[in-house]
C-alpha positions in Angstrom: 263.8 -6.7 -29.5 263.3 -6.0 -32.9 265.9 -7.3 -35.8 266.1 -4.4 -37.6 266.1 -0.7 -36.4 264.3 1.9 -38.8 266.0 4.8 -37.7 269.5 3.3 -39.8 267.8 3.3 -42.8 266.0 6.6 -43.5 267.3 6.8 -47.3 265.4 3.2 -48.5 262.0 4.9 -47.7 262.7 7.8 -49.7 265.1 8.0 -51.9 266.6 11.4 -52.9 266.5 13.1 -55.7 270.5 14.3 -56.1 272.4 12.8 -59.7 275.7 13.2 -60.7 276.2 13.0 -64.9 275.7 9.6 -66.5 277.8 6.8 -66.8 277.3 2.7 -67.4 275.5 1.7 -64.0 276.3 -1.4 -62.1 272.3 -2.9 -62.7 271.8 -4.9 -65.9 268.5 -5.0 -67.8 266.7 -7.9 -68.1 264.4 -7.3 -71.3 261.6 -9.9 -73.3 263.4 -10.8 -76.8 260.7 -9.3 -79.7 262.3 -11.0 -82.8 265.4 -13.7 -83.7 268.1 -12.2 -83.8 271.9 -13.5 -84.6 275.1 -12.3 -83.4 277.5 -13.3 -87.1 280.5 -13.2 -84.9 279.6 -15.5 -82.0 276.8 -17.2 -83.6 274.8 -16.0 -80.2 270.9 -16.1 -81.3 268.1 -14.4 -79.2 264.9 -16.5 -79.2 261.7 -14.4 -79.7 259.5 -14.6 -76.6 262.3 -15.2 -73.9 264.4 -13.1 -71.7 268.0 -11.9 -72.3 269.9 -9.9 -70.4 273.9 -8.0 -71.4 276.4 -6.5 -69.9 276.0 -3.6 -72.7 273.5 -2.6 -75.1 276.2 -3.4 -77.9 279.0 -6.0 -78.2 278.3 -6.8 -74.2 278.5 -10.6 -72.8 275.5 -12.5 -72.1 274.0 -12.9 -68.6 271.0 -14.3 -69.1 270.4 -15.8 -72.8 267.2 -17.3 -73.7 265.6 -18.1 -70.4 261.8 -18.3 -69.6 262.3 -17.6 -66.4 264.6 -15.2 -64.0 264.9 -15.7 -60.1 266.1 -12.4 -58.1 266.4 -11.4 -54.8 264.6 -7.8 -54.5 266.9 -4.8 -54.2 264.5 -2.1 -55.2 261.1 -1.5 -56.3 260.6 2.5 -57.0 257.6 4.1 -58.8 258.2 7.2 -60.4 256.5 9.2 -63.2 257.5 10.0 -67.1 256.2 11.6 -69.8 257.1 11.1 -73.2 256.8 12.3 -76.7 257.2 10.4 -80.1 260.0 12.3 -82.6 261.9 10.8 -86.0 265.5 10.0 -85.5 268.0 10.2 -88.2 266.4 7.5 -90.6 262.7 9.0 -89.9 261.8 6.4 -88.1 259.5 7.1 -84.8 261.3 7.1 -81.2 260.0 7.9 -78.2 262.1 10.9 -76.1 261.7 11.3 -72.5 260.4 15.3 -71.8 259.8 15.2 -68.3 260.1 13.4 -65.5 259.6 13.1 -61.8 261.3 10.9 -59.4 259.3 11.6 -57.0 256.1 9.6 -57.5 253.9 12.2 -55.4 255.0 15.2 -57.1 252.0 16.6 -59.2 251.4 15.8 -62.6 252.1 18.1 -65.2 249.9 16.6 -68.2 247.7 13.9 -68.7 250.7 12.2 -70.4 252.4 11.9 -67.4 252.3 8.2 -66.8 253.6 6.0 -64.1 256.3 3.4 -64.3 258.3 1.2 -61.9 261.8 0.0 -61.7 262.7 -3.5 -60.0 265.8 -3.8 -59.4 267.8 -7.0 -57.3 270.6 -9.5 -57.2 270.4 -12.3 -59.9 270.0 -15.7 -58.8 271.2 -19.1 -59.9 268.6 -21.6 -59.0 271.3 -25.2 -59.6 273.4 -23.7 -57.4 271.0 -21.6 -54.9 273.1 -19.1 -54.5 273.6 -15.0 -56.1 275.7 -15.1 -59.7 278.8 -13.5 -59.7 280.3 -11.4 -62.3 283.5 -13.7 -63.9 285.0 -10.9 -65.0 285.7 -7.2 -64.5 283.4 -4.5 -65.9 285.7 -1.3 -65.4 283.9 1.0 -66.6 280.5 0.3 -64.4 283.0 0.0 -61.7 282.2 -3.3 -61.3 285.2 -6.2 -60.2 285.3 -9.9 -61.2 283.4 -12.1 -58.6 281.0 -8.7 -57.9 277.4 -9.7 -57.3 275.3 -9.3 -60.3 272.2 -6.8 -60.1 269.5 -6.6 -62.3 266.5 -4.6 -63.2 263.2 -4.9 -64.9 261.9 -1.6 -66.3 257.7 -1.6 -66.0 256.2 1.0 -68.0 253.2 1.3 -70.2 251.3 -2.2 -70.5 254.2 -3.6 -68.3 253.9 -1.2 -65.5 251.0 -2.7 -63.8 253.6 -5.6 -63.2 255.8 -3.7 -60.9 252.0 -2.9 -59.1 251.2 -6.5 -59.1 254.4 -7.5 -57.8 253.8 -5.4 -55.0 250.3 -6.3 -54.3 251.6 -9.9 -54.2 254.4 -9.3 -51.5 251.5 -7.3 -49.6 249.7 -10.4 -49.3 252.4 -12.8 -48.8 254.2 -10.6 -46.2 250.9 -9.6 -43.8 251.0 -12.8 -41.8 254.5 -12.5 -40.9 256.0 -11.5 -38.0 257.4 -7.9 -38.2 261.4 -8.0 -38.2 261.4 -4.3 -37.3 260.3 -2.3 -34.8 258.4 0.2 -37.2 255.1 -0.2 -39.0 255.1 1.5 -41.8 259.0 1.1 -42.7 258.4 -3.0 -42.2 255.5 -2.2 -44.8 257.9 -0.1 -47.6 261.4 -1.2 -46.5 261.6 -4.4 -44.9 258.7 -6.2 -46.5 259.8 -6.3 -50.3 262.8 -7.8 -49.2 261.6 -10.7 -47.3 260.9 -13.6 -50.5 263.2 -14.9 -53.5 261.0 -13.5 -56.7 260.3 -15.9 -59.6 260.0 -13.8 -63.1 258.3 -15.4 -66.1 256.5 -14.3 -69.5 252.9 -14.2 -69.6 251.0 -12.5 -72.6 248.1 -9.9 -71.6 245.6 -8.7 -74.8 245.2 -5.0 -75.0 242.9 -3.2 -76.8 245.2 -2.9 -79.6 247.1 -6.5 -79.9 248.8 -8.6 -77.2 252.1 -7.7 -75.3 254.7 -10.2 -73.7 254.8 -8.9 -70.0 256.6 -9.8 -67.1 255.2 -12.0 -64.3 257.0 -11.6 -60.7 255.8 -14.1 -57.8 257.1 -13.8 -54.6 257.9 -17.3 -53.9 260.6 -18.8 -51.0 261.1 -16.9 -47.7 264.3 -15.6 -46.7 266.0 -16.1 -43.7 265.5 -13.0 -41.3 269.4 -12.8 -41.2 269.6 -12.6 -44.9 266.9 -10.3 -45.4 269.2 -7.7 -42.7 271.9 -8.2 -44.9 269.8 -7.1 -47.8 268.7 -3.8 -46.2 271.7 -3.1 -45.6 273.3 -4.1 -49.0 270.8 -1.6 -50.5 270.8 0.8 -48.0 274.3 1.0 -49.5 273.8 1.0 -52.8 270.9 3.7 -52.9 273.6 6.0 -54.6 273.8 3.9 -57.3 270.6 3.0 -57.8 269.5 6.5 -57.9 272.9 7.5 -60.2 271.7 4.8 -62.8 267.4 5.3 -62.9 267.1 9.3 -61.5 266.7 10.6 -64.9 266.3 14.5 -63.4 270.4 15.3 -64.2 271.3 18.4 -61.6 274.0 19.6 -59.3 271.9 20.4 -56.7 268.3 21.4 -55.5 265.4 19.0 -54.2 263.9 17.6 -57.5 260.2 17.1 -58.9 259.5 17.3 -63.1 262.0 19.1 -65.2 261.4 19.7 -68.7 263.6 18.9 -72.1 266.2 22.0 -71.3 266.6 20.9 -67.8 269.4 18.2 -68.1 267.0 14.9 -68.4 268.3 11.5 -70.1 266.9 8.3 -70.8 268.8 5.2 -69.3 269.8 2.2 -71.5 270.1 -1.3 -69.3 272.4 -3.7 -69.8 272.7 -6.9 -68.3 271.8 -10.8 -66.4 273.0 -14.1 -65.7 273.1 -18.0 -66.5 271.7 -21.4 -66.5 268.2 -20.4 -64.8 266.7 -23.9 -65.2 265.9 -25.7 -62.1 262.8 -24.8 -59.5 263.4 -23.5 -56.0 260.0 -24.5 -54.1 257.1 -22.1 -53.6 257.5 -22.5 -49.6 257.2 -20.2 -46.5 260.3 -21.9 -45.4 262.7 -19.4 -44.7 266.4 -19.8 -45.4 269.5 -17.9 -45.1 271.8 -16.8 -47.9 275.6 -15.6 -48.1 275.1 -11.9 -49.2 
């Protein structure tokens, strides 16, 4: 008998499209540090070339601080499209502003400069203590308590979205000599499937035609227990709502979704935040263990 029934779980192979107005999410972006930067009043620096992670864009606390490399357990990968267009803020300097949109990933192209991005999105892992980081204090206003698993996110557009396609790809391969834990095909191929290994996230630079970028580098590494990856289906079966309430940028009270344009209610999302003391290895091995979700 199969683990997991497919039937239960309708939303995690596509997502809907429905958004409420924005507030802080409970996923925290994990972004590649550009330049060195100081906080004066803590004295905080940001090393140039490694990954941080806050629990707000401004005056937030540090989840992950200088680390070369982030362990997660998958949540969500979604592919959607964007298009944006380059305009001068305040101070005349160059931005770019999201125009349209379509969370839907098979919804047709409007332009040419409609381009494809990917979110990955999961719970943060501490690799001393093998087990998910917890938040050590209270973030009201994402509705988030003290001792609340943390999530975070990657954002892979432009050079970087081929990452989120790699990452993909990867799990594909790793996942096709496994037994199925379901007892459908094609929803142990989108659902079940990019849940199944712990992901290891480093920095590798790729040349372009124009200079070279700082990407990110996701390997699927250990295998999880097949109690644990349940759990994890479920965890995000639950949490589709907010997923979708933090990365659906089409803003609407109702209606069934595709591209909108500028006057139709879109936003661009911020991220905020990651974790701690990501130093030690956990083993590239097909050893599957079970985790405390």
């Amino acid at each position: 008998m199969a683990l997991i029934k497919s039937a239960g779980y309708d939303g995690l192979s596509e997502l809907s499209t429905d958004t409420a107005s924005r507030k802080p999410g409970k996923f925290f972006n994990v972004f590649i540090c550009g330049e060195l930067r100081k906080d004066e009043k803590t004295g905080t620096t940001q090393k140039p070339g490694t990954m941080q992670c806050t629990t707000a864009f401004t005056g937030g606390d540090f989840l992950i601080n200088n680390q070369d490399e982030v362990w997660f357990i998958p949540l969500f990968i979604k592919k959607y499209w964007a298009r944006y267009q380059t305009v001068k803020d305040n101070n005349g300097k160059d931005y770019e502003r999201l125009i349209e949109f379509s969370w839907d990933e098979k919804a047709a192209k409007t332009s040419p400069d409609c381009k494809f991005e990917y979110v990955v999105a999961g719970y943060l892992w501490n690799t001393e203590t093998k087990s998910i980081v917890k938040h050590p204090k209270a973030l009201e206003e994402n509705g988030i308590a003290e001792g609340d698993s943390v999530m975070v996110f990657f954002k892979c557009a432009k050079t970087r979205c081929g990452c989120g396609m790699d990452l993909l790809n990867r799990i594909a391969d790793k996942a096709k000599a496994l037994p199925p834990l379901s007892d459908n095909p094609e929803f142990e191929r989108t659902v079940v499937a990019i849940r199944r290994f712990l992901i290891k996230t480093t920095i590798v630079i790729k040349p372009t035609a124009h200079r070279s970028v700082a990407v990110y580098d996701f390997v699927p590494t250990t295998l999880l227990g097949d109690k644990t990856v349940a759990d994890i289906i479920e965890k995000a079966n639950a949490l589709t709502k907010d997923f979708e309430y933090q990365f659906n940028k089409v803003v609407r009270t109702g209606g069934t979704g595709g591209a909108k344009t500028e006057g139709s209610g879109l936003e661009t999302f911020d991220g905020a935040a990651s974790d701690n003391n990501q130093v030690s290895d956990v083993p590239d091995s097909s050893t599957n263990f079970e985790i405390d979700i």
